[in-house]
N, CA, C and O atoms as a DFTB+ gen file, in Angstrom:
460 C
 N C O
     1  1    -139.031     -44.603     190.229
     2  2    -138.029     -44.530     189.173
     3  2    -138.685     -44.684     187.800
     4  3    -138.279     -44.214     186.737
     5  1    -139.951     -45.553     188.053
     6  2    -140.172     -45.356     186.561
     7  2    -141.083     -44.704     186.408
     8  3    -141.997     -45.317     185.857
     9  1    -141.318     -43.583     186.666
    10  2    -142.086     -42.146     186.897
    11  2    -140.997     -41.005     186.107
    12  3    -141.332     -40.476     185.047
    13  1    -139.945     -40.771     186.633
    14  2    -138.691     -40.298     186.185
    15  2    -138.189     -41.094     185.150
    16  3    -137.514     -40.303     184.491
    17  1    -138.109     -42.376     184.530
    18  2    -137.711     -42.529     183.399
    19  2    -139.185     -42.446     182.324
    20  3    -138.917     -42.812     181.179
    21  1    -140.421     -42.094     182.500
    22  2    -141.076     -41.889     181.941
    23  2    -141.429     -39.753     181.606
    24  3    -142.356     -39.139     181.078
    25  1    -140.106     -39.326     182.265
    26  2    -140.399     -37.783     182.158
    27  2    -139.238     -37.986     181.280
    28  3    -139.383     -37.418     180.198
    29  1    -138.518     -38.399     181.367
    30  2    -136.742     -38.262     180.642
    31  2    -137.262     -38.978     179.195
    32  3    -136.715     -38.728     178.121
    33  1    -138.105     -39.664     179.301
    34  2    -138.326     -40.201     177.928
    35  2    -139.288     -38.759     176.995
    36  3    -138.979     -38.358     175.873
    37  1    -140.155     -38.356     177.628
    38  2    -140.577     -36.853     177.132
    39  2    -140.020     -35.667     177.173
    40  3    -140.457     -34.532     176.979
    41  1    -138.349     -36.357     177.630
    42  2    -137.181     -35.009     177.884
    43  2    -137.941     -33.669     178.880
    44  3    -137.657     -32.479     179.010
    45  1    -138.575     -34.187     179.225
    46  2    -138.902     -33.143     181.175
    47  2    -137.876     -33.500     182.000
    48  3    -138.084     -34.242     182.960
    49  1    -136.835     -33.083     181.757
    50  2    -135.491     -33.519     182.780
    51  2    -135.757     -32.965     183.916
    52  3    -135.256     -33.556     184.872
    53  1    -136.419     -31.961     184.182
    54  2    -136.216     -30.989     185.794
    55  2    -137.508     -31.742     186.481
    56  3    -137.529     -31.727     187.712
    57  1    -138.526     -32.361     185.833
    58  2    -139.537     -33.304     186.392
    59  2    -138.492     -34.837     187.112
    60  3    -138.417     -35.386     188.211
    61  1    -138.010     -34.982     186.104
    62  2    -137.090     -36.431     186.224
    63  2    -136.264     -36.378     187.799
    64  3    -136.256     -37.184     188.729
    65  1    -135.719     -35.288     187.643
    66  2    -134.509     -35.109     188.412
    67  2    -135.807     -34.388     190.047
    68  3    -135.488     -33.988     191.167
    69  1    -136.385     -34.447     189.774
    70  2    -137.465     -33.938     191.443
    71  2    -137.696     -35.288     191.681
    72  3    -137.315     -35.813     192.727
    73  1    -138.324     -35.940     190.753
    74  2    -138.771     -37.536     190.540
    75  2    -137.968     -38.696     191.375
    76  3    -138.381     -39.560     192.150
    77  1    -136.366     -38.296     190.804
    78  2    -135.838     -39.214     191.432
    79  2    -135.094     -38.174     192.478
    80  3    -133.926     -38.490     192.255
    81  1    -135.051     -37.513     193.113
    82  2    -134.727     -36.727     194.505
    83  2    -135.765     -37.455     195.276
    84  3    -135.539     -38.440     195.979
    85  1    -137.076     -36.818     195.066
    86  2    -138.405     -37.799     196.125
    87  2    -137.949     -39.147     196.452
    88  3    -138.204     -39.545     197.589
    89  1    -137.237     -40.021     195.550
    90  2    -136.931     -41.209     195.251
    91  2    -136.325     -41.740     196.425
    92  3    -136.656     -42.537     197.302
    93  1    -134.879     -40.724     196.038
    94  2    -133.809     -40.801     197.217
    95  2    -134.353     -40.279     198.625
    96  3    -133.784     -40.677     199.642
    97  1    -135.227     -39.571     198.700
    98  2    -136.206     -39.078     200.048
    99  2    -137.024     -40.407     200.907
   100  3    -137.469     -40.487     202.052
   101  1    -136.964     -41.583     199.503
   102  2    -137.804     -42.237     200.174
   103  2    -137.767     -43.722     200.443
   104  3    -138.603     -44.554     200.794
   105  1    -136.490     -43.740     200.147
   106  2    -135.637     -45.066     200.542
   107  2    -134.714     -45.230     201.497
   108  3    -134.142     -44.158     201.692
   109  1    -134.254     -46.213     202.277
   110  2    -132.609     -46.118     203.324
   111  2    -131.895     -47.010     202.219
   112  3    -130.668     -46.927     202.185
   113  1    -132.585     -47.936     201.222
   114  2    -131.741     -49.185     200.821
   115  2    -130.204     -48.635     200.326
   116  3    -130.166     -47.785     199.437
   117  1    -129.122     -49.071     200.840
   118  2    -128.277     -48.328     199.961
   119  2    -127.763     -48.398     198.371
   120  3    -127.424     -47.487     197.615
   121  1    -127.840     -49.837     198.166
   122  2    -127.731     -50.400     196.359
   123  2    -129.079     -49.511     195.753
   124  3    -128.824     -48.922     194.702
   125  1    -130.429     -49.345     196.260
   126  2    -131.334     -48.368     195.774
   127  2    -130.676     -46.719     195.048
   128  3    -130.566     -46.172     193.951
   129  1    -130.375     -46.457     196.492
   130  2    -129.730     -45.145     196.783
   131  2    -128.491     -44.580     195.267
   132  3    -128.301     -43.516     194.679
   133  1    -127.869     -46.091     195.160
   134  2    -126.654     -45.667     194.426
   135  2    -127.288     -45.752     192.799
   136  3    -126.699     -45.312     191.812
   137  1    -128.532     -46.380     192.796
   138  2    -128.732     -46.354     191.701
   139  2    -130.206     -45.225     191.409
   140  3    -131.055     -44.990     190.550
   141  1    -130.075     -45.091     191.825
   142  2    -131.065     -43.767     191.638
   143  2    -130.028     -42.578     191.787
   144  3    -130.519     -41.608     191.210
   145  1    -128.933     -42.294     192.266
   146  2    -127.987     -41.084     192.338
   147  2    -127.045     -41.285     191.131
   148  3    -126.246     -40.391     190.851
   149  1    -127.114     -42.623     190.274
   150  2    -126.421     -42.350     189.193
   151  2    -127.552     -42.041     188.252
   152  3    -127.169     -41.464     187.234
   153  1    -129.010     -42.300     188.331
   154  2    -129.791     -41.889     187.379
   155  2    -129.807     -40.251     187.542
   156  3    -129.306     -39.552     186.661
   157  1    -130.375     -39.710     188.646
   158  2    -130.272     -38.278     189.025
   159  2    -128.977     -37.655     188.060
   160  3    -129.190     -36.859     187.145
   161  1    -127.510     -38.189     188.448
   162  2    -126.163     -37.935     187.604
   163  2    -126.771     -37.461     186.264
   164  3    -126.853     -36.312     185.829
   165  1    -127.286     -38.942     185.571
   166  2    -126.938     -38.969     184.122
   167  2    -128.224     -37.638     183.822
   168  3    -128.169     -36.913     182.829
   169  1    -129.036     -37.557     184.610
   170  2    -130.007     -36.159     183.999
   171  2    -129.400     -35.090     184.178
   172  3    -129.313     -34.371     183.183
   173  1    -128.918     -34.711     185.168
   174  2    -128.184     -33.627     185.753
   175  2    -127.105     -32.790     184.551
   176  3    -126.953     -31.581     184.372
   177  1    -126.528     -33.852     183.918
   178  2    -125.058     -34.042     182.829
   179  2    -125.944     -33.157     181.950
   180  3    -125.757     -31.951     181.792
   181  1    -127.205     -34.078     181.236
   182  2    -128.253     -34.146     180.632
   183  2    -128.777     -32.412     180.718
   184  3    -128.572     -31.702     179.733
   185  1    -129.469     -31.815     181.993
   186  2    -129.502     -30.792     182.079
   187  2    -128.143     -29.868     182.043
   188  3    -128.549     -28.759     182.393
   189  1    -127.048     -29.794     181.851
   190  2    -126.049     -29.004     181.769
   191  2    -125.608     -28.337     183.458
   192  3    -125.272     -27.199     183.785
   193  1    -125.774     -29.506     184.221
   194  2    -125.548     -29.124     185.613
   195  2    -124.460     -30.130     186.284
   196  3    -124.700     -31.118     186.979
   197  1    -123.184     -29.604     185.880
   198  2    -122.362     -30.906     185.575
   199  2    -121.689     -30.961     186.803
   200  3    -121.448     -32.051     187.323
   201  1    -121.228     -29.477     187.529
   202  2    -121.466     -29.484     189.180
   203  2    -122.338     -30.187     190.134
   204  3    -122.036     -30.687     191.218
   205  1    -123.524     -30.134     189.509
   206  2    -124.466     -31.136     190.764
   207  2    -124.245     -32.505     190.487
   208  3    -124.145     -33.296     191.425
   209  1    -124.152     -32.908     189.222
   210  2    -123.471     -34.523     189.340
   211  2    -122.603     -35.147     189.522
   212  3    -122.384     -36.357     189.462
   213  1    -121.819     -33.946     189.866
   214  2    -120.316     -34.419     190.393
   215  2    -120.390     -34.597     191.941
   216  3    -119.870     -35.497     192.600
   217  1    -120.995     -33.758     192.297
   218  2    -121.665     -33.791     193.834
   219  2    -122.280     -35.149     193.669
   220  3    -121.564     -36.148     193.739
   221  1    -123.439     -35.229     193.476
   222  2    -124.381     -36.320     193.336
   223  2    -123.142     -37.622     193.117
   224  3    -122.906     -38.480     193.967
   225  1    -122.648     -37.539     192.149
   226  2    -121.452     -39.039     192.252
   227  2    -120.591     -39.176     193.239
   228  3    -119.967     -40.204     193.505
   229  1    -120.538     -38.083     193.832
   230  2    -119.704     -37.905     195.193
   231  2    -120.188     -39.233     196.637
   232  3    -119.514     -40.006     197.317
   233  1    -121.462     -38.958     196.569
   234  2    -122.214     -39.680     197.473
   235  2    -122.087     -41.260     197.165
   236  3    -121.709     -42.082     198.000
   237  1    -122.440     -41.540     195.914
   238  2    -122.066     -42.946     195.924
   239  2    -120.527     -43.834     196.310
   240  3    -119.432     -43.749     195.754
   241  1    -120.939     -44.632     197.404
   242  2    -120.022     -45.573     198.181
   243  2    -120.039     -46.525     197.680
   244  3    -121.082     -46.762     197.070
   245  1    -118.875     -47.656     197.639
   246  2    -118.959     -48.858     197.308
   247  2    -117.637     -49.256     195.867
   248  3    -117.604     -48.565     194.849
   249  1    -116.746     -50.370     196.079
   250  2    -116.192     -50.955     194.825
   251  2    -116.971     -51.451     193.839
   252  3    -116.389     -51.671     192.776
   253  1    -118.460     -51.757     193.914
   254  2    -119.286     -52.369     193.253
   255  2    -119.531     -51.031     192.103
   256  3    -119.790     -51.295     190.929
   257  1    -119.457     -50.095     192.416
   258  2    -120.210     -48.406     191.823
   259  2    -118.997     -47.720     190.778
   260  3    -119.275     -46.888     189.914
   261  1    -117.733     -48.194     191.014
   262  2    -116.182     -47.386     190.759
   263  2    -116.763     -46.865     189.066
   264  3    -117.175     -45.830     188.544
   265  1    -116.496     -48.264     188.664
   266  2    -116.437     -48.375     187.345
   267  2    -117.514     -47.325     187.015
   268  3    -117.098     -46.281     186.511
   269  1    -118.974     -47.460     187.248
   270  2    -119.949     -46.788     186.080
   271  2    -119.943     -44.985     186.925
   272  3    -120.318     -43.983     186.315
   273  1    -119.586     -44.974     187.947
   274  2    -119.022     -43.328     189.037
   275  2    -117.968     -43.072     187.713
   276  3    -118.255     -42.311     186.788
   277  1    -117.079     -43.616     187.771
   278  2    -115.582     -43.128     186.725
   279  2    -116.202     -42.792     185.542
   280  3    -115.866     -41.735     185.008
   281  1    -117.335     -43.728     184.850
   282  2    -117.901     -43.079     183.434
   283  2    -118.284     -41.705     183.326
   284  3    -117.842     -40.823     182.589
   285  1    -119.480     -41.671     184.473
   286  2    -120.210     -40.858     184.612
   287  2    -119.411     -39.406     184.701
   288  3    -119.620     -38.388     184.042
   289  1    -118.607     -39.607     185.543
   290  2    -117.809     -38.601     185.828
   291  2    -116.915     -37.967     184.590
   292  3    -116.610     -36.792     184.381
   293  1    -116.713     -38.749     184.103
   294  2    -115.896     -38.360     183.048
   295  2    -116.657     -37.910     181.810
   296  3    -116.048     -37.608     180.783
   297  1    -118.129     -37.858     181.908
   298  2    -119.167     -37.512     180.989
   299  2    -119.361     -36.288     181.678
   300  3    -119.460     -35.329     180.914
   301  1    -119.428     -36.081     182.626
   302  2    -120.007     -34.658     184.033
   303  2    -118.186     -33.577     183.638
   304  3    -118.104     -32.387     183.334
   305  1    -117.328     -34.334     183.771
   306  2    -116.450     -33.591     183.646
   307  2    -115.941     -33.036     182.228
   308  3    -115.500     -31.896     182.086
   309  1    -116.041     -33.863     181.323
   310  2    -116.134     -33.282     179.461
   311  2    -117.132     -32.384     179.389
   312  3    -116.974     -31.398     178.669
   313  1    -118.234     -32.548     180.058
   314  2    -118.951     -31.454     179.655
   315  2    -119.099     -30.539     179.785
   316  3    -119.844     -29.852     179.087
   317  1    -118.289     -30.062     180.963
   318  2    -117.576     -28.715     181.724
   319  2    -116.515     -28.409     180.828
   320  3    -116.331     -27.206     181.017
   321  1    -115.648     -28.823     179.896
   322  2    -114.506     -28.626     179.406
   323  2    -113.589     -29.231     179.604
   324  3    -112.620     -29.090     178.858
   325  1    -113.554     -30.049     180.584
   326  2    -112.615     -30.468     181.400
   327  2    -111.949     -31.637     180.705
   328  3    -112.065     -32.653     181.390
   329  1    -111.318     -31.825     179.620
   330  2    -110.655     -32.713     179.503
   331  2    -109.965     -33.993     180.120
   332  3    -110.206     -35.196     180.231
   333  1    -108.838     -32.962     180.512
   334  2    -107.999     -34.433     181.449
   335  2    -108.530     -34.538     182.344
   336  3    -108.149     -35.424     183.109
   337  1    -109.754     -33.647     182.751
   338  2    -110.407     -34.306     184.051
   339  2    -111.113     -35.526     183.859
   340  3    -111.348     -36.265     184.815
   341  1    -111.452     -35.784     182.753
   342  2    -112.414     -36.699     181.791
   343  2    -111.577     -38.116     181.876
   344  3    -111.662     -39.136     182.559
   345  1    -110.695     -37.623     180.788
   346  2    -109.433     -38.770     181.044
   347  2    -108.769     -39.455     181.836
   348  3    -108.263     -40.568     181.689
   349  1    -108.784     -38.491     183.027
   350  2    -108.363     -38.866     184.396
   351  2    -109.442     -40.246     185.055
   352  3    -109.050     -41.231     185.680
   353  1    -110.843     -39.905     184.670
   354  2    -111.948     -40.261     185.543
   355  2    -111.706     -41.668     184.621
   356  3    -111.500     -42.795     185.073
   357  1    -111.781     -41.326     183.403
   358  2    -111.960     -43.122     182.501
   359  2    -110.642     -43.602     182.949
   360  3    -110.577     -44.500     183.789
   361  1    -109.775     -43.160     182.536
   362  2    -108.573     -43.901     183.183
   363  2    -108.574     -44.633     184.429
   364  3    -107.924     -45.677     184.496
   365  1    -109.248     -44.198     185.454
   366  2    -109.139     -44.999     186.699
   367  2    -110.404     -45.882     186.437
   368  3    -110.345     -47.100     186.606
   369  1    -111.731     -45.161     185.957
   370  2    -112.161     -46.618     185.346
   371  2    -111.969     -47.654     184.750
   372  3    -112.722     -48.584     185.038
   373  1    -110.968     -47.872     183.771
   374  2    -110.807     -48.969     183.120
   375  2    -109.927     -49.418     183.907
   376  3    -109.434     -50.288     183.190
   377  1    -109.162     -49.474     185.219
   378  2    -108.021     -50.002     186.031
   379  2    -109.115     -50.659     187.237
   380  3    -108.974     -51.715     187.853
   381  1    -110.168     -49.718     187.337
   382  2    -110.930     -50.683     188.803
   383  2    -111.545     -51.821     188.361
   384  3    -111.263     -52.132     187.204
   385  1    -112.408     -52.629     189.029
   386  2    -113.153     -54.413     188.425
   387  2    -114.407     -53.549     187.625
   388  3    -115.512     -53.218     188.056
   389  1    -113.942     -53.383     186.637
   390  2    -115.238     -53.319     185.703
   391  2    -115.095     -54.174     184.618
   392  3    -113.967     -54.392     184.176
   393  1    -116.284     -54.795     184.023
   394  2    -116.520     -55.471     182.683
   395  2    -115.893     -55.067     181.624
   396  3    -115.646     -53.908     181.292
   397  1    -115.558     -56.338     180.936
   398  2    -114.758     -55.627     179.411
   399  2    -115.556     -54.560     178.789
   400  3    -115.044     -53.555     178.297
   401  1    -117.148     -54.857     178.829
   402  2    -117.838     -53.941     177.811
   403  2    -117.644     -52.559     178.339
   404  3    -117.481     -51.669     177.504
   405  1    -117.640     -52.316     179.343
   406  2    -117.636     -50.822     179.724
   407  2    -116.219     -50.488     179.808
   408  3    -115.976     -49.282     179.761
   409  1    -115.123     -51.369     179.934
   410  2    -113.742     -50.998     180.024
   411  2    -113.344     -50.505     178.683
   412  3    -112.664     -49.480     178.719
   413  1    -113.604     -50.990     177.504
   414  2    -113.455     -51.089     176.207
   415  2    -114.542     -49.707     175.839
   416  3    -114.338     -49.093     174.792
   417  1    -115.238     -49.446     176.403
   418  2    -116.454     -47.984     176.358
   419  2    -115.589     -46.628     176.432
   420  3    -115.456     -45.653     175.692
   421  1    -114.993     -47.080     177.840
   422  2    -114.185     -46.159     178.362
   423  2    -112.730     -45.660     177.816
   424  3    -112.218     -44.544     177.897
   425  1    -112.359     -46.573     177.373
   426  2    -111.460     -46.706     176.114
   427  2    -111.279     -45.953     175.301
   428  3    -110.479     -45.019     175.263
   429  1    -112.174     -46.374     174.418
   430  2    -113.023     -45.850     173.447
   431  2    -112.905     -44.073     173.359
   432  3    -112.441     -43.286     172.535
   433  1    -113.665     -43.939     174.823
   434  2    -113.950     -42.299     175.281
   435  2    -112.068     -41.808     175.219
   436  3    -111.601     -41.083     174.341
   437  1    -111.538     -42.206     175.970
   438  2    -110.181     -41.638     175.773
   439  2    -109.311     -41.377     174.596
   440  3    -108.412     -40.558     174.405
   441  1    -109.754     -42.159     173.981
   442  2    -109.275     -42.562     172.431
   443  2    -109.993     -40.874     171.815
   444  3    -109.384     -39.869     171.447
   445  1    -110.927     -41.039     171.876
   446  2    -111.782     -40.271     171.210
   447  2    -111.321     -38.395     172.041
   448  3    -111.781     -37.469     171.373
   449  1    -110.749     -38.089     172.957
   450  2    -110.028     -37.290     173.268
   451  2    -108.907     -36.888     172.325
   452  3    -108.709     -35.734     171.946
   453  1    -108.269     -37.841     172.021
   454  2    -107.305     -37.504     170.995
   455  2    -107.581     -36.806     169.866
   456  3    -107.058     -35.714     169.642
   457  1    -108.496     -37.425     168.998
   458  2    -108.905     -36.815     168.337
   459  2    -109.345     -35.629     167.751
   460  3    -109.900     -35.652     166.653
């Protein structure tokens, strides 16, 4: 992983995103798993491949994941156009157990729809 956050920092996203695939090739842990498939996500968005990170967020399991899956998603789905798909995704984020800071993030993002 920090092979892939050292390509994303030189913006080589398609290095990043092989980087952390091998990643996911080479772990069972599952808390590993979920956090390397939201890094994969946020490059994916990043590369304009907002289909594969919707896939890719697909895979992550767990109430522990809701909250920062709902961000993500709603970043994967604005960037397709998708509005209320966006809105939809923060909306159920800020209702599952997530932290004020990211509830108030997410917020924020909806708010900023209006606009």
């Amino acid at each position: 992983m920090e092979l892939a956050q050292q390509f994303v920092d030189k913006n080589e996203l398609e290095k990043a995103a092989a980087q952390l695939q091998q990643g996911l090739a080479d772990t069972s842990d599952e808390n590993l798993k979920a956090v390397i498939n939201l890094r994969l996500a946020r490059v994916q968005v990043q590369l304009k491949q907002a289909d594969a990170a919707l896939k890719t967020l697909d895979t992550i399991k767990g109430e522990g994941w809701a909250a920062i899956v709902a961000d993500l998603r709603g970043e994967a789905l604005l960037s397709k156009g998708d509005k209320q798909g966006a809105r939809s995704a923060w909306e159920a984020g800020v209702k599952s157990d997530v932290t004020p800071a990211l509830s108030e993030m997410m917020q924020m993002k909806i708010n900023n729809l209006s606009i």
